[in-house]
C-alpha positions as CSV (number, residue, x, y, z in Angstrom):
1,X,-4.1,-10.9,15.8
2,X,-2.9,-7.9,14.1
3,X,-5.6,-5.1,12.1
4,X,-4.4,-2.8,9.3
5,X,-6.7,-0.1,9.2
6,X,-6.0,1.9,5.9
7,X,-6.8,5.5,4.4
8,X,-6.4,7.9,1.9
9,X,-8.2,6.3,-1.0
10,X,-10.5,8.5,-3.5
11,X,-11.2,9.9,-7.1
12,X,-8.2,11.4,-8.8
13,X,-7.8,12.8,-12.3
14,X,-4.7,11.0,-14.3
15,X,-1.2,12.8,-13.4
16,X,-2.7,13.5,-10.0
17,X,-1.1,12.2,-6.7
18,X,-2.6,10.5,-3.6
19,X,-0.9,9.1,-0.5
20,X,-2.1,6.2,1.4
21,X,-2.0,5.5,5.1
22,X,-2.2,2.1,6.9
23,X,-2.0,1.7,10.4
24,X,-1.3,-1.3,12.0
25,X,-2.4,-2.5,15.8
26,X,-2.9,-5.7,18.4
27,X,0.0,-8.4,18.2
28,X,2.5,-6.9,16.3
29,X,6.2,-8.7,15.8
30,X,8.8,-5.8,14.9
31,X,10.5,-7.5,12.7
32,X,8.5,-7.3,9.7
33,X,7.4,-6.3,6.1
34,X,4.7,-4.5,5.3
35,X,3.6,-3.9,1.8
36,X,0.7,-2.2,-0.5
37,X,-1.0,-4.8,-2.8
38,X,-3.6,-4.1,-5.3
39,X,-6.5,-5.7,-7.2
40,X,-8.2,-4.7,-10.1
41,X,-11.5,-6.2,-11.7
42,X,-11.1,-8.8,-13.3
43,X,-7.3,-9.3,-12.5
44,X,-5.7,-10.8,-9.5
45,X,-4.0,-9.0,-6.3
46,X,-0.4,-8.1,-7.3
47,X,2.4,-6.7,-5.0
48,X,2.5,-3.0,-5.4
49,X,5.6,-2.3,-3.0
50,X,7.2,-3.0,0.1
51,X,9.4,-2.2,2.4
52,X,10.9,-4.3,5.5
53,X,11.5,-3.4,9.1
54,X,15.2,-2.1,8.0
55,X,13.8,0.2,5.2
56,X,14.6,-1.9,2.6
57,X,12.1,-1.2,-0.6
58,X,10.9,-3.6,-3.3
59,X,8.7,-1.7,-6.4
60,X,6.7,-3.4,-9.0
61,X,7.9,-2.6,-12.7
62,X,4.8,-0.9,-13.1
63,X,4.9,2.0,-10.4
64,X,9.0,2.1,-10.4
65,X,9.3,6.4,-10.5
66,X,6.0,7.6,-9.4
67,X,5.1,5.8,-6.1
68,X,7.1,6.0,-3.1
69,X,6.5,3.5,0.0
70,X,7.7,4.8,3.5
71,X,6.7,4.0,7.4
72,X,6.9,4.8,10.7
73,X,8.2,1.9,12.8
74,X,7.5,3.8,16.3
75,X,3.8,4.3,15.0
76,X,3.3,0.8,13.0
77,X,2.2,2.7,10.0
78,X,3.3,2.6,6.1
79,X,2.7,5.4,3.6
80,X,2.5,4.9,0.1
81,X,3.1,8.1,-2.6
82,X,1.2,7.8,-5.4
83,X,2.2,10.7,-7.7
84,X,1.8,10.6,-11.4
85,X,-1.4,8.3,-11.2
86,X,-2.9,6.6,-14.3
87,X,-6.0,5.2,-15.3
88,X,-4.3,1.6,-15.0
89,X,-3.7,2.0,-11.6
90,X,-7.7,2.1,-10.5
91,X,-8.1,-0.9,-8.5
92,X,-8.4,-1.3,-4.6
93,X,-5.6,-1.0,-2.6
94,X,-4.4,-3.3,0.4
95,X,-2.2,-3.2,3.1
96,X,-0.2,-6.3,4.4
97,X,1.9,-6.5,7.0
98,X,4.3,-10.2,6.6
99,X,5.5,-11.7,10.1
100,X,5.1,-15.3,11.0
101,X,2.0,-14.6,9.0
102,X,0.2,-12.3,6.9
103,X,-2.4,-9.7,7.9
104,X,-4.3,-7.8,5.2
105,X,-6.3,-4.5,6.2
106,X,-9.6,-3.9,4.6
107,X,-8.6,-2.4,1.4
108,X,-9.5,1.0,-0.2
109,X,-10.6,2.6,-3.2
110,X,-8.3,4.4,-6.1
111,X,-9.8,5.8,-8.5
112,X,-7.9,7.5,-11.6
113,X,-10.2,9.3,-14.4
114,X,-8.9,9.9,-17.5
């Protein structure tokens, strides 16, 4: 089993920047993606960004500009810049990490005042 233990969540007026930290530990296969999802009330999870084992990036439409992924292969943790934030991207924030299967971390709190 693999846990994603995730930080850096809070309260941040709009044009603000936060940066998210997930860590990931137990049975880890190195060849993987891991990724920042979010989920808003009333709306489903959606694919925030991601970034495989090689580097390679993948940015919703949405955040393309303002929010940067990044990780650490020798400490199984991915990063995630938020700078710029708007109200629109409240929701709560989850890590994944995409192997054989998918583990998601506990999610955390963004919160963007106006």
């Amino acid at each position: 089993q693999v846990q994603l233990v995730e930080s850096g969540g809070g309260l941040v007026q709009a044009g603000g920047s936060l940066r998210l930290s997930c860590t990931a530990s137990g049975s880890i296969v190195n060849i993987n993606t891991m990724g920042w999802y979010r989920q808003a009330p009333g709306k489903q999870r959606e694919l925030v960004a991601a970034i495989t084992w090689r580097g390679n990036t993948n940015y919703a439409d949405s955040v393309k500009g303002r929010f940067t992924i990044s990780r650490e292969n020798t400490k199984n943790t991915v990063y995630l810049q938020m700078n710029s934030l708007k109200p629109e991207d409240t929701a709560v924030y989850y890590c994944a990490m995409i192997a054989v299967k998918t583990s998601w971390g506990q999610g955390t709190q963004v919160t963007v005042s106006s």
